[in-house]
C-alpha positions, 0 to 999 in steps of 0.5 A: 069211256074213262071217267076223267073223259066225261064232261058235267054241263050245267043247264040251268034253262032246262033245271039240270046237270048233263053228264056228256062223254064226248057227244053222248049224253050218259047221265043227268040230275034233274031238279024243278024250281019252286019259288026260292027251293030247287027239288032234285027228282030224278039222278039217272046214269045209263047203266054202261057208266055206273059205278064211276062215280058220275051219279055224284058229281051231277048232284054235286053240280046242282048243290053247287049251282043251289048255292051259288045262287042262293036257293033252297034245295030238298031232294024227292031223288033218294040218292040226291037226299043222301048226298044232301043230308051228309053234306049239312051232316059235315058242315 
């Protein structure tokens, strides 16, 4: 269960980032698509794995991939809207 062991996959078909240690998916940050802007509404990670910092590379991800593909992101997630913020805070 160490944290270099978990795998983030992106899936953009199903608008979210899977957070996998090994088979077992252990977290995930899901996002709705609405024309040109992503909302992230849920970042989730089973409790067995908190605090290794899993919940920000998932959101993480969905910045990335929002980028990369030229979307709008807000975030209904508190967590994810902190993340956003105090990204275009350092920008």
């Amino acid at each position: 269960m160490g944290e270099n062991m978990i795998k983030i996959l992106w899936d953009q078909e199903n608008h979210q980032a899977l957070a996998f240690d090994q088979d077992l998916c252990v977290g995930k940050c899901i996002f709705l698509e609405k024309e040109d802007t992503w909302n992230i509404i849920r970042t989730e990670v089973d409790s067995a794995y908190q605090g290794k910092g899993i919940a920000k590379k998932l959101v993480m991800c969905v910045i990335q991939n929002a980028e990369k593909y030229q979307k709008k992101l807000v975030a209904q997630c508190s967590y994810a809207k902190k993340m956003i913020e105090n990204k275009e805070g350092n920008v």
